[in-house]
VOGU-3710 file (C-alpha; in Angstrom, 3 decimals, decimal comma):
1> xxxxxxxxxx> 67,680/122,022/358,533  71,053/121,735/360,532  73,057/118,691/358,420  76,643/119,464/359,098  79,269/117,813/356,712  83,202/117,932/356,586  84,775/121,052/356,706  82,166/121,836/359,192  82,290/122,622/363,298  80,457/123,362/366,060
11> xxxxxxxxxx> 80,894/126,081/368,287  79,234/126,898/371,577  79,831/130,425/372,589  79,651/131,073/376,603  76,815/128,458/377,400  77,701/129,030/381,326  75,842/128,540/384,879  76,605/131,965/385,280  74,638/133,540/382,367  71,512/130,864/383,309
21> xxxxxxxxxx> 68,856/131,703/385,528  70,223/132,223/388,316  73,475/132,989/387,794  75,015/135,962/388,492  74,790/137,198/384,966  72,110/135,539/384,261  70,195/136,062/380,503  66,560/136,347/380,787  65,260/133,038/379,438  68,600/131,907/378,406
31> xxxxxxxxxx> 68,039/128,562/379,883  64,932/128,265/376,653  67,776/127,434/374,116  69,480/124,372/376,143  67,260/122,077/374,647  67,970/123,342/371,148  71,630/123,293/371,681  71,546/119,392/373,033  69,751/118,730/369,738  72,252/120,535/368,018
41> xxxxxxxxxx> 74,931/118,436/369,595  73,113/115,609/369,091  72,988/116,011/365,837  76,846/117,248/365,276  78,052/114,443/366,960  75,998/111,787/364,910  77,508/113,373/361,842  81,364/113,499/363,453  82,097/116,911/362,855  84,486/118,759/365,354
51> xxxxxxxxxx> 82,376/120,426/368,549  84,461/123,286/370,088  83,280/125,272/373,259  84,145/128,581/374,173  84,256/129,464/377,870  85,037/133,002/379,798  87,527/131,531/382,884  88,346/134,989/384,390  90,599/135,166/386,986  88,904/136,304/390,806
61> xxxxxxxxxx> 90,372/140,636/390,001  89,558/140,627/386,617  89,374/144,245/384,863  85,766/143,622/383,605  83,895/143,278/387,078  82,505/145,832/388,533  84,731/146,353/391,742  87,621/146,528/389,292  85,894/149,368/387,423  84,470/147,332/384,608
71> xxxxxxxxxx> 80,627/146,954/383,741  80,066/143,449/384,802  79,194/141,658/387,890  81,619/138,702/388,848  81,158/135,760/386,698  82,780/133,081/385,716  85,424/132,806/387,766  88,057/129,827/387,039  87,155/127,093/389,579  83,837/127,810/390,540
81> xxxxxxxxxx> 80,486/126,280/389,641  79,002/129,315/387,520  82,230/128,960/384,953  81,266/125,028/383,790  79,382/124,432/381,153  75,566/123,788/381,464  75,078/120,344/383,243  71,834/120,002/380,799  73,969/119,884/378,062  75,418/116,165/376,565
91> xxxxxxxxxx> 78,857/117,248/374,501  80,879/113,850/373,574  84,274/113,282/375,357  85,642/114,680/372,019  84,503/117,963/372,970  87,165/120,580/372,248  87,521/124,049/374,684  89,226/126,903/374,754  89,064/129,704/377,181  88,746/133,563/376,567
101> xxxxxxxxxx> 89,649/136,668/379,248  92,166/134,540/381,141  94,147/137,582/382,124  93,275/139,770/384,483  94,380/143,048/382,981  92,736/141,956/379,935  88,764/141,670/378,901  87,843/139,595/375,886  84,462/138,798/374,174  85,335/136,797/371,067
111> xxxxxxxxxx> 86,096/133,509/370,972  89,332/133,922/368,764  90,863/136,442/370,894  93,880/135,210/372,224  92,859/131,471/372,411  94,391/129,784/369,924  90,790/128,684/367,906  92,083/129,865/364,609  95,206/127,623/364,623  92,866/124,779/365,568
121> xxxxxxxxxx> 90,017/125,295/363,162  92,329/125,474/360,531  94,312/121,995/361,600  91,546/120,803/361,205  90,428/121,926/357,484  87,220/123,830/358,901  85,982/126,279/356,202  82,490/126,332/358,508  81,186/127,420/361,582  77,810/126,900/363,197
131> xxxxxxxxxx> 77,885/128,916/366,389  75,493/129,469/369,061  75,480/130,496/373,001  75,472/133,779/374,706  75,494/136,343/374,177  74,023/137,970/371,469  74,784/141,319/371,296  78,558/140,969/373,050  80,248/137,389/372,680  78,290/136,020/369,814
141> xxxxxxxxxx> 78,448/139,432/367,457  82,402/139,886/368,059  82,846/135,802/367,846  81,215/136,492/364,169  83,056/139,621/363,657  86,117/137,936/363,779  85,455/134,767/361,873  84,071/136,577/359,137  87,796/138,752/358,897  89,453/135,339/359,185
151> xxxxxxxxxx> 88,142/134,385/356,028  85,314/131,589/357,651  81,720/130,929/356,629  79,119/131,898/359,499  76,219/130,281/359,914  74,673/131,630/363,297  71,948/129,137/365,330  69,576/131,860/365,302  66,956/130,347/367,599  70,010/129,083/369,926
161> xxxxxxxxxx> 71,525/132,767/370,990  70,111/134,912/373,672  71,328/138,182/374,398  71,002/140,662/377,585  68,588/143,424/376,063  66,310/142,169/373,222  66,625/145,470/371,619  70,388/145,565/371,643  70,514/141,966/370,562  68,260/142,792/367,284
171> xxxxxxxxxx> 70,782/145,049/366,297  73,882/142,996/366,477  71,976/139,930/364,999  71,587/143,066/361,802  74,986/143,517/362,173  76,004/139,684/361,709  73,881/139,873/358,586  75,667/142,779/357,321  79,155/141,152/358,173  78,210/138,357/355,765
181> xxxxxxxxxx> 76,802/135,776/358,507  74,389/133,501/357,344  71,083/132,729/359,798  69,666/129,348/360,375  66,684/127,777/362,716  66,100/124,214/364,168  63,003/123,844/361,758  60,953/120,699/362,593  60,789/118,196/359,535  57,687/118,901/357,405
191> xxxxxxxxxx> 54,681/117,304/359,231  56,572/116,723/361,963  55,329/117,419/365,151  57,241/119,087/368,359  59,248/116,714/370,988  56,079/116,370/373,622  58,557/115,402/376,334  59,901/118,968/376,706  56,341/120,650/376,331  55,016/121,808/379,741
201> xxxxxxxxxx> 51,719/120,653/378,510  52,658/117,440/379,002  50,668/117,233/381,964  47,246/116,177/383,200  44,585/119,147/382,778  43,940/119,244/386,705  47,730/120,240/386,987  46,393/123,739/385,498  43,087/124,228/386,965  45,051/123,487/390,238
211> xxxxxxxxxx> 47,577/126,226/389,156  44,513/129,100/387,991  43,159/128,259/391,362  46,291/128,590/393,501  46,824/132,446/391,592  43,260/133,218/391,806  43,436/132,619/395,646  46,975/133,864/395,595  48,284/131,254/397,400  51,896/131,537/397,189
221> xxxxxxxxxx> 53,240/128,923/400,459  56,040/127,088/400,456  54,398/123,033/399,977  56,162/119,618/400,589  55,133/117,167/398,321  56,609/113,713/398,316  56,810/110,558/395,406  56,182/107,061/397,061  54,906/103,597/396,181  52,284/102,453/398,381
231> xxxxxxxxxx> 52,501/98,776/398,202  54,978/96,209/396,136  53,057/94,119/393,145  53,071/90,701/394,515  56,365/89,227/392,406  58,475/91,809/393,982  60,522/92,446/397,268  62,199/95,363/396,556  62,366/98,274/393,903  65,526/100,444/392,490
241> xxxxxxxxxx> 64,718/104,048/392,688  65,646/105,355/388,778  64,469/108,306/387,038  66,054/111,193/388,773  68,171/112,939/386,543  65,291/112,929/384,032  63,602/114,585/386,790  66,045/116,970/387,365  66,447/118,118/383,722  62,651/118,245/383,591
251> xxxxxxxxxx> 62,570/121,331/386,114  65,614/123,091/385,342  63,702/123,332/381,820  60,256/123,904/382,773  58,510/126,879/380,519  55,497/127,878/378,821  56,060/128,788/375,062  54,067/131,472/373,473  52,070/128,605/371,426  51,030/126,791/374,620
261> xxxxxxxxxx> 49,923/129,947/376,194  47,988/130,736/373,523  46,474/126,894/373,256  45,385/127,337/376,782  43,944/131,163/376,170  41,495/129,893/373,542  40,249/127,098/375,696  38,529/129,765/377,743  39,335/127,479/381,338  42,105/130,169/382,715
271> xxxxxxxxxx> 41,740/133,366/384,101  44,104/136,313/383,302  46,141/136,152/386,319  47,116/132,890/385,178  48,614/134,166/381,419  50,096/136,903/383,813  52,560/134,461/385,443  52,505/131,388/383,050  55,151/133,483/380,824  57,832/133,608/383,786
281> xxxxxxxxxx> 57,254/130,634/385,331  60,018/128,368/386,247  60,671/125,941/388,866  62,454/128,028/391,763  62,096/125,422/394,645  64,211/122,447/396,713  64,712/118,324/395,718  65,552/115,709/398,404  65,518/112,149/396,554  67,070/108,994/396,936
291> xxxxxxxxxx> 70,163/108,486/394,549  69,748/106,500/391,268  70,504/103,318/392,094  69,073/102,833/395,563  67,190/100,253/396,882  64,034/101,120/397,710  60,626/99,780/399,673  57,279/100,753/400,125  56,226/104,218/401,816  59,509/105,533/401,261
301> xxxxxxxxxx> 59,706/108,759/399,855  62,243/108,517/396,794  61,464/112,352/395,705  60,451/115,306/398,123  59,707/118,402/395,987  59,730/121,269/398,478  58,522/124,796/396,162  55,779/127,250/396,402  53,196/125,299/396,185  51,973/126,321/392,337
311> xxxxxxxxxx> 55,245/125,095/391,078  55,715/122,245/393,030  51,593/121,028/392,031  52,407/122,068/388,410  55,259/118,998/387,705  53,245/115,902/389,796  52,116/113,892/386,561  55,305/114,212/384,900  57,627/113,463/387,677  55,337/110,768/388,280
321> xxxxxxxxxx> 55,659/109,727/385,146  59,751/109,811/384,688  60,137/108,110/388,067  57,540/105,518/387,921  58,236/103,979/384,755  62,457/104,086/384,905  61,708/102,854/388,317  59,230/99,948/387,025  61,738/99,205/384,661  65,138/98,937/386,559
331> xxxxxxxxxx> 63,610/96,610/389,277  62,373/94,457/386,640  66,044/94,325/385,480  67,739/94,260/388,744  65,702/90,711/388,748  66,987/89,560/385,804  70,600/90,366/386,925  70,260/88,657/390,242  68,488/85,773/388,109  72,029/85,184/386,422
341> xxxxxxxxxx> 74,946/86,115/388,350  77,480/84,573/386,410  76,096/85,374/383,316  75,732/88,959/381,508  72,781/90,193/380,827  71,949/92,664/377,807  68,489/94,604/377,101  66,628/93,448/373,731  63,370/95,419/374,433  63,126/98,660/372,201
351> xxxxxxxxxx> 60,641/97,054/369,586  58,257/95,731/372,230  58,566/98,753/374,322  55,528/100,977/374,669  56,427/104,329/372,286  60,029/105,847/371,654  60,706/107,433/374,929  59,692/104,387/377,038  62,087/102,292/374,757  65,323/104,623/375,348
361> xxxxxxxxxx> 65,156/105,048/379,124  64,440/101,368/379,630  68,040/100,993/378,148  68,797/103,648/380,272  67,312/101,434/383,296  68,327/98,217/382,747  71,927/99,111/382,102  71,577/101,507/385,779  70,147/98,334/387,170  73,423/96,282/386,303
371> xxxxxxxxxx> 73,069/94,793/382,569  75,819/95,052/380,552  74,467/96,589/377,955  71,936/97,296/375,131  71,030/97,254/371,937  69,092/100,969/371,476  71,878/102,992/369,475  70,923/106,009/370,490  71,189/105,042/374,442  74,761/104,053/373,422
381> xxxxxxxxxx> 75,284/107,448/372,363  73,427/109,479/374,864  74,518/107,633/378,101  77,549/105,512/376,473  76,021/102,507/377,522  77,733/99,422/375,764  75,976/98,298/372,397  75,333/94,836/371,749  73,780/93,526/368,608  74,010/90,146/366,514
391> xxxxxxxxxx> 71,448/89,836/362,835  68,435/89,102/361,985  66,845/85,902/360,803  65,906/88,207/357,132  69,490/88,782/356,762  70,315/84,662/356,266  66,932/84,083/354,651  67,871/86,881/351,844  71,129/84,885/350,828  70,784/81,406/349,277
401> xxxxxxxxxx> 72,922/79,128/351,960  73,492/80,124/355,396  76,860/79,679/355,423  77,099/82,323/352,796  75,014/84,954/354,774  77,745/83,610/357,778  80,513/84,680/355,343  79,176/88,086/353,874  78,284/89,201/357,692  81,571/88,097/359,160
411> xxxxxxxxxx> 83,265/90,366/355,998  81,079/93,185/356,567  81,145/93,230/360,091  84,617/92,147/361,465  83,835/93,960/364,687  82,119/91,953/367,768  81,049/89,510/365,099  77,960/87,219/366,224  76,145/84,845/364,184  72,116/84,018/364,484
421> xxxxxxxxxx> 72,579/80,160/363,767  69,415/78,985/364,330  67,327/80,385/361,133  66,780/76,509/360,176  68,827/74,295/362,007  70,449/75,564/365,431  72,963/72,215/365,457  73,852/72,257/361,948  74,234/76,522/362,317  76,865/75,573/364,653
431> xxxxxxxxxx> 78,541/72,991/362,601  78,515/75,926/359,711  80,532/78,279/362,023  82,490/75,684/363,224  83,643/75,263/359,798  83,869/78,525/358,786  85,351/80,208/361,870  89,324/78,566/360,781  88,788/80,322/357,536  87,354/83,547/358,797
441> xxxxxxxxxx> 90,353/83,347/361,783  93,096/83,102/358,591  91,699/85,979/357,441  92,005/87,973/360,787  88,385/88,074/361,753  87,674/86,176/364,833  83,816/85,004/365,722  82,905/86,623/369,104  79,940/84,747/370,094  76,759/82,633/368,095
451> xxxxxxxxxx> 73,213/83,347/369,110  70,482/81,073/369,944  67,072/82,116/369,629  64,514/79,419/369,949  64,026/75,876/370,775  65,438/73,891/374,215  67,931/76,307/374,944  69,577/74,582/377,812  69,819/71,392/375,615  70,827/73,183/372,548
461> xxxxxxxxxx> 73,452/75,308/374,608  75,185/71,769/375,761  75,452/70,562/371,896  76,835/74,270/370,333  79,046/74,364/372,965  80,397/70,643/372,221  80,843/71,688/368,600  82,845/74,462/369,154  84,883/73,256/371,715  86,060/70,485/369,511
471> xxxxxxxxxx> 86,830/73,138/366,766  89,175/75,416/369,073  86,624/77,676/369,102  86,476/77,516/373,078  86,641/81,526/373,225  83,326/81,788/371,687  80,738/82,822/373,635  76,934/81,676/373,414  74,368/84,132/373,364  70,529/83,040/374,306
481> xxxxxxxxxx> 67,477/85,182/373,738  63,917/84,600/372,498  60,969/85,202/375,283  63,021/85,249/378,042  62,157/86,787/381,887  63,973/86,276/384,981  62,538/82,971/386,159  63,591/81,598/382,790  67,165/83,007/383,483  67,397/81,430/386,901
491> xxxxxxxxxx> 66,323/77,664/385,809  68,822/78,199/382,601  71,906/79,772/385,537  70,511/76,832/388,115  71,514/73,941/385,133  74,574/74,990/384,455  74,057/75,797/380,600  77,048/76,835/379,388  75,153/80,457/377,980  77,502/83,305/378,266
501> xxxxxxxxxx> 74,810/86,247/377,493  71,319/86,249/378,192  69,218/89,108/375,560  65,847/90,117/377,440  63,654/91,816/375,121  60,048/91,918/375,963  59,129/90,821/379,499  61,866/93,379/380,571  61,035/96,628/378,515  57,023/96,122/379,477
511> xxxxxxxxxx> 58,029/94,816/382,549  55,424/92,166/381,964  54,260/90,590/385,248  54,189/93,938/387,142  53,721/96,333/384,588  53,333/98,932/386,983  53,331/100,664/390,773  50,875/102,081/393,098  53,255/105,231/393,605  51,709/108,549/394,612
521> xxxxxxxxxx> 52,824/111,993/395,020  51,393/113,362/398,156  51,068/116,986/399,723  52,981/116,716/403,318  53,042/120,438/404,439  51,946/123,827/403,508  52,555/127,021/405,005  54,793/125,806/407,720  52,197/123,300/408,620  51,830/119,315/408,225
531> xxxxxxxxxx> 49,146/117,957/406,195  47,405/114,331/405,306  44,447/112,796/403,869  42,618/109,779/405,300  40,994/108,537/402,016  39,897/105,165/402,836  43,304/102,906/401,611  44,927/105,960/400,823  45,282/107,630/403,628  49,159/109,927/403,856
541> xxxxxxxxxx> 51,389/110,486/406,540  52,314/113,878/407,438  55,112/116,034/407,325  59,077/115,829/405,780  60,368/112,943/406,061  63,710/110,751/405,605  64,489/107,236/405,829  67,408/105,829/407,352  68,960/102,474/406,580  70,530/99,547/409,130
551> xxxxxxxxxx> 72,796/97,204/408,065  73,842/94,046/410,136  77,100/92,152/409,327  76,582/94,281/405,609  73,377/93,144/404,576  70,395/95,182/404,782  68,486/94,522/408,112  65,765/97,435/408,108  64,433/100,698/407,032  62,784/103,482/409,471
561> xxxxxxxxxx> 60,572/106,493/407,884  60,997/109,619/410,313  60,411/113,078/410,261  63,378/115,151/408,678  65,430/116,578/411,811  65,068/113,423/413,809  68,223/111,444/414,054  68,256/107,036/413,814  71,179/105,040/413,885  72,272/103,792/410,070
571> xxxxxxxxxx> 72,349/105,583/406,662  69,669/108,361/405,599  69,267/107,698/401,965  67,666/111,362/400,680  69,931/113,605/399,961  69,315/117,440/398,601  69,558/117,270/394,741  68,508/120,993/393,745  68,066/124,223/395,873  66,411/127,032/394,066
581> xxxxxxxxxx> 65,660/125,428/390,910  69,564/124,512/390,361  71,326/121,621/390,750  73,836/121,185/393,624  75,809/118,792/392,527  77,224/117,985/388,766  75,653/115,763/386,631  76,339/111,913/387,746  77,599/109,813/385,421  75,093/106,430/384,762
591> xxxxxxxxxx> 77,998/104,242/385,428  78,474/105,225/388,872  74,911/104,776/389,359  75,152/100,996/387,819  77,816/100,766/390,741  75,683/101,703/393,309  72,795/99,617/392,422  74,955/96,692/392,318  76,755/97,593/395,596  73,054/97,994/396,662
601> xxxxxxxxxx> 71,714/94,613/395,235  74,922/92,706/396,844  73,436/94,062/400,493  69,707/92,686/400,055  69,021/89,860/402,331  69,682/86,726/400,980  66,215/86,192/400,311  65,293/88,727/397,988  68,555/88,071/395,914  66,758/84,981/395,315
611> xxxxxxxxxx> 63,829/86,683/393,805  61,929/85,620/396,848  59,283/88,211/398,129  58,400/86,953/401,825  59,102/87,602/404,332  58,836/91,221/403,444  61,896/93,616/404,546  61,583/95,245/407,485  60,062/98,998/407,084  59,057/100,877/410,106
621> xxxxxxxxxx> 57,244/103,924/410,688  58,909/106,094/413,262  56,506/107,170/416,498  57,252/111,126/415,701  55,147/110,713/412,419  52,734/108,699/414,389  52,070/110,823/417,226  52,041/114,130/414,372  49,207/111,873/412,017  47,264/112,122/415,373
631> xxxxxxxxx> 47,777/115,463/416,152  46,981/116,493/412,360  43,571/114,535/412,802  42,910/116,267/415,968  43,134/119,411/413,931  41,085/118,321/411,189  37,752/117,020/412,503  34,941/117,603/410,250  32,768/120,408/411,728
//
């Protein structure tokens, strides 16, 4: 098991777009250990040990590429994309870098050559180094080479280094052995079973017949498949498109491991051109989607997947999946924001949500969909969304007088200090930390806020704000929770109780009155040629489309759905995310897309800020796709 402890670093050797698929010195299936490494991070930062990366930043002439003589193609050149570090990777702003093979008259493949990492590692008392990255038999063997003649421990990431040739690579890993390097794998916990999330079997089984089929018929088109919701559930007017980096990092990972090929093998359903290609397979195709953050309506296509049309059949259910329930999830939220404008809001949900992952990207969701916060740690690490938190009722049951549990919190936790008060008596809770806040204040610790979680909470709001006003304690803030949704939140905002933050919990994280969406991800084209279904209530338009946005004295005034190419006055919201399997565009931070969904929300018409539903906004299908449903038809006529 990886458990890091002082004296201990991290070092990531080379992990570069340019030595990823598609790069221009690209390692066969190097992009199989990203996952591993973000785990490793993960797990690194958690435990606070120093994280140092290693990059090559060679200068446009330099002596190792091939038109200066040397053996290499270009790569990594300072300034362009294929030099950055992997955007599927999660380092925390403490990252540490240095850079290797600045010069140009100079090559370098270890990470201590001329860079300084020595002198830093030993600032910083490290005696250890985990190390992992690319590549094996080049970067990685001469980064161990010379830590091992610099008097530091090795312990290599074994299942987190690829090298160019396997064979080659064997021998240098025999080599770091013989140098003294110790060797150490990601090993699951015993009993433990692997992440499903990143398994490409997480998929519904007609994803793979569909898959066998297409090779068996060799079938090998270009297809344009698109992600909308049909209708709206009756209690809402508008939805907030969410889900699409997770989308994203989804296909830029997609593989088949030897154990899932074999799982499918022995259930006899496949034929052998499919374990032919399943090996390979990656996603090599085109995204268009709306931005996080955007406000979306019905029959708008938030995703447009446009990939041979194996691949881009292969990831429907789980793109479905990401986008429908982050999506499901940040509307709900955007609700409860708009419920309260003058109040914050903070996400409560991870115990009621439905399984682990659904309870980390609802915090992911809410806070995109304008909360302030949450109170899922591991969201605040991931995404550095804001943690909130307050006690538990057990914690003042445990002692023997509340206002001692008040006091032995306050001293433990001196830090954005809020007290439950109303374990027996909400009124007399207040009265407690009215008291106790002047002696807690002489002492330097200052009450932040008191939490109310049950009873009249408008009523009890007006009396524990009374009591603390008359103490001095005007600066602290009230915090309500306990069964709250967003029509609860707009009659507490409407009567002016003086609540400061409003914790949804359970409503918000199962999105309880509209628990889900009638979204669909349709085939549009194939071959060069539009396609649609006319299922009775579900039939499709055809063909690539985009949707372009008017705004009237800044506020939202209608949507038109057109084929892509045809040009409407306003804003077209897709934009192209990925073009052969690789992202365009860096990874966006979550707090811009916070911004943009409440830049978004701000533009609604006034009566869908009010959580009104009707009249519905204006969404218009353009003629072009009309007039091309017809001439589809025409073309499809049952014998």
């Amino acid at each position: 098991m990886f458990s890091p402890g002082p004296g201990d670093a991290l070092l990531l050797v080379d992990v570069q777009n340019d030595f990823l698929p598609g790069g221009s010195l690209a390692v066969p299936s190097g992009d199989a250990i990203l996952d591993l490494l973000d785990d490793y991070l993960a797990i690194a930062t958690a435990k606070g040990i120093p994280i140092f990366a290693c990059r090559d930043m060679h200068p446009s002439d330099h002596v190792s590429f091939r038109e200066q003589g040397g053996p290499w193609p270009r790569h990594c050149v300072v300034g362009t994309p294929g030099a950055e570090l992997s955007s599927r990777l999660h380092p925390p702003p403490s990252l540490r870098q240095v850079h290797k093979a600045t010069r140009a008259d100079r090559d370098a493949y270890s990470a201590f050559q001329d860079t300084g990492l020595d002198a830093r590692l030993r600032e910083l008392g490290i005696r250890r180094i985990f190390l992992g990255g690319f590549t094996t038999e080049y970067c990685v063997l001469e980064t161990v080479r010379d830590a091992r003649s610099l008097g530091f421990e090795i312990v290599v990431l074994e299942d987190a280094i690829r090298g160019l040739d396997p064979a080659r690579a064997e021998q240098a890993i025999e080599e770091m052995r013989a140098l003294g390097a110790n060797f150490l794998r990601h090993e699951l916990e015993e009993g433990a079973a692997p992440e499903p999330t990143r398994s490409a079997l997480l998929t519904d089984l007609y994803m793979l017949t569909m898959l066998n089929a297409y090779l068996e018929e060799g079938m090998e088109e270009t297809a344009a498949f698109e992600l909308y919701v049909r209708k709206l559930p009756r209690t809402r007017g508008f939805l907030v498109a969410a889900g699409l980096e997770q989308v994203l990092a989804y296909l830029e990972s997609l593989r088949f491991t030897e154990e899932e090929i074999a799982f499918l093998r022995g259930t006899g359903r496949f034929g052998e051109r499919f374990f032919e290609k399943l090996p390979e397979l990656r996603f090599t195709g085109d995204v268009y989607a709306m931005p996080e953050g955007t406000i979306a309506f019905p029959n708008e296509p938030l995703v447009r997947v446009v990939a041979p049309i194996a691949e881009a059949q292969l990831v429907e259910a789980r793109l479905i999946n990401l986008v429908h329930f982050q999506t499901v999830i940040a509307s709900k939220a955007a609700r409860c924001v708009l419920a309260a404008p003058t109040q914050r809001v903070v996400d409560f949900g991870l115990r009621r949500a439905h399984g682990a992952e659904a309870g980390l990207l609802a915090a992911r969701a809410t806070y995109l969909a304008g909360m302030v916060g949450t109170s899922t740690v591991l969201a605040g690490m991931r995404w550095r969304i804001p943690l909130f938190g307050t006690m538990a009722h057990s914690y003042v049951q445990a002692h023997d007088h509340e206002e001692e549990a008040f006091l032995r919190f306050a001293e433990a936790t001196p830090i954005g200090l809020t007290l439950l008060i109303d374990t027996y008596d909400t009124v007399e809770g207040a009265r407690k930390v009215a008291r106790l806040a002047q002696e807690l204040r002489a002492r330097g610790i200052r009450v932040g806020s008191v939490r109310l979680d049950s009873g009249d909470l408008k009523s009890l709001a007006f009396e524990v704000r009374r009591i603390l006003d008359e103490a001095g304690l005007r600066e602290v803030a009230i915090v309500a929770s306990g069964g709250l949704d967003e029509i609860a939140l707009k009659e507490l905002a409407a009567s002016g109780a003086p609540i400061d933050y409003f914790g949804v919990g359970t409503s918000l994280d199962t999105s309880a009155d509209a628990p889900y969406l009638d979204c669909a991800y349709k085939l549009q084209e194939y071959a060069g040629r539009p396609r649609r279904k006319r299922s009775t209530g579900k039939a499709t338009l055809p063909g690539r489309k985009q949707v372009t946005r008017r705004y009237v004295d800044g506020k939202m005034a209608g949507d038109v759905v057109h084929l892509e190419g045809e040009r409407f006055d306003g804003e077209p919201l897709l934009v192209q995310v990925m073009r052969g399997g690789r992202r365009l565009v860096p990874k966006e931070p979550l707090s811009r897309m916070r911004t943009r969904t409440l830049a978004g929300l701000a533009r609604l018409p006034d009566h869908l800020r009010a959580l009104e539903t009707t009249p519905p906004y204006p969404v218009t299908i353009a003629e072009g796709i009309e007039k091309l449903a017809r001439e589809v038809d025409a073309e499809t006529v049952p014998p």
